[in-house]
N, C-alpha and C positions, 0 to 999 in steps of 0.2 A: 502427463505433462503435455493433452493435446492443447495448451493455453500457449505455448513458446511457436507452435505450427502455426497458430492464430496467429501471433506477433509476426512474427515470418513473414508472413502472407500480405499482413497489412501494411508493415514498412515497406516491401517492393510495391506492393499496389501504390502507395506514399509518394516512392520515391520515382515512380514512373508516372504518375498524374505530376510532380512536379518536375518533369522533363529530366531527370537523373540516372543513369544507368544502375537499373537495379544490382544490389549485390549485399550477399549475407553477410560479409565482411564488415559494411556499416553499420548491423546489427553488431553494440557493443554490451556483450553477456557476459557473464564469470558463473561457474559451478561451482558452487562447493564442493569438494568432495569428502566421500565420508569418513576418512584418515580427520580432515580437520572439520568435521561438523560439529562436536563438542564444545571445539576451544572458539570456535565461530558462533557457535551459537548463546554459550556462557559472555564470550565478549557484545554479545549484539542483546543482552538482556541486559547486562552495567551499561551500556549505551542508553539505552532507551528509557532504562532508570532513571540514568541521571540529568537525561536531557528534558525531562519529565520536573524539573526545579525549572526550567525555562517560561514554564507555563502561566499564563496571563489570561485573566477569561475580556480583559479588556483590549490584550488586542487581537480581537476575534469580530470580522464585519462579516454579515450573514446579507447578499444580496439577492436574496426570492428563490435562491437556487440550490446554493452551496454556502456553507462556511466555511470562512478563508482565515488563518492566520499570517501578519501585516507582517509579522517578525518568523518564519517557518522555520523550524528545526529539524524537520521528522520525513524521510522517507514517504513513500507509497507502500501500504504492504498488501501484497494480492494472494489471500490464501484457497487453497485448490482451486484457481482460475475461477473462481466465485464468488468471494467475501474481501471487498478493500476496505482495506484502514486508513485513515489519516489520522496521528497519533498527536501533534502539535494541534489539535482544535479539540481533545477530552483532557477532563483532570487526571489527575495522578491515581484515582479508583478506578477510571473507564482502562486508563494505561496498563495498571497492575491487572485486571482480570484478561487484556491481550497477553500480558507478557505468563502469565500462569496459565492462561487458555493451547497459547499454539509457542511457546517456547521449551517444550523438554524434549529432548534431546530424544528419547525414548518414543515420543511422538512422532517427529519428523522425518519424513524420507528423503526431502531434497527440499535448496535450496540455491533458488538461481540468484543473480543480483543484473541488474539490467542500469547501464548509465543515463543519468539526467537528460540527456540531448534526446536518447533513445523513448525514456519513459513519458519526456511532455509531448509526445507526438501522440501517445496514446489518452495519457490526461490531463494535457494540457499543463495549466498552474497549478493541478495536485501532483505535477509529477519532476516539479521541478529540483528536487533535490534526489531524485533517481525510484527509482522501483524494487522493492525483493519480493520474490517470488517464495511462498513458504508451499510446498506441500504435503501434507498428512499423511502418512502411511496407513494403506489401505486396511479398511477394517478397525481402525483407531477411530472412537467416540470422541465426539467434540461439539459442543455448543457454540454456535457461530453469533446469535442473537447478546453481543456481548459490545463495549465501550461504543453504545450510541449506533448499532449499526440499525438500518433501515432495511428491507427486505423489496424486493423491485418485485411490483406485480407482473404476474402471467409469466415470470422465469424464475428460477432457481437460482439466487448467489443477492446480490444488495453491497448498500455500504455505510460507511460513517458520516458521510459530506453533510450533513444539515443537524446542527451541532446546537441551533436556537433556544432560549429558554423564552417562556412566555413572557416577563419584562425587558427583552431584547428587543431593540428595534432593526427595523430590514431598511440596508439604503437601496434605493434603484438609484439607476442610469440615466 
């Protein structure tokens, strides 16, 4: 979990480039703990199911950089501090192989949940409806190449932001 040290690190740096008295405090985080990571994790898999009927591939603007959804339903989800999703910009197939990929319970070692205010500081307008943090349990096999994700050269981890098909047009600015 050296990804929440990261956060740490960059909200004070944040909060003292914007002349605010740093303090961990205004980092706003929730642990799951492992008593309820079952009933947490079964309920955030009917979540993401059913918010997955939400889905619109028209209202989805792709501007040179990212894909954005106009109407957003979905979380940021950042697994082992490597692999983001954004789950309102795939269909309901890219959705299902997330939620079978990195949701069994048997899988997971931990799960943070980081608030809206907190998560757009790190990704801006993809983190506008907050950030969960999933991570793997060591030793646990998992394909990360899964709902659209993209792999970022020269590091290790990538994400989903560019969502385009080739009859999509890109607006600029």
């Amino acid at each position: 979990m050296k990804g929440i040290s990261v956060i740490i690190i960059f909200v004070l740096i944040t909060t003292v480039v914007l002349g605010q008295k740093p303090s961990i405090n205004k980092l706003d985080i929730k642990t799951i703990s492992n008593d309820k990571m079952e009933d947490f994790v079964d309920s955030l898999k009917k979540k993401i199911t059913s918010d997955t009927a939400n889905f619109d591939r028209n209202d989805l603007i792709h501007n040179g950089v990212f894909t954005r959804n106009i109407k957003p339903y979905s979380s940021l989800y950042c697994i082992d501090d490597k692999y983001v999703y954004k789950l309102d910009i795939i269909d309901g197939k890219g959705v299902l192989e997330f939620v079978n990929q990195y949701l069994d319970v048997k899988k997971v070692g931990a799960i943070i949940i980081m608030n809206p205010e907190d998560s757009q500081r790190l990704y801006g307008s993809h983190g506008t409806l907050g950030l969960i943090f999933i991570y793997i349990r060591k030793g646990t096999v998992y394909n990360p190449d899964i709902a659209g994700l993209k792999r970022k050269a020269k590091r290790d981890g990538g994400d989903n932001f560019w969502q385009k098909k080739p009859n999509e047009i890109i607006l600029r600015n």
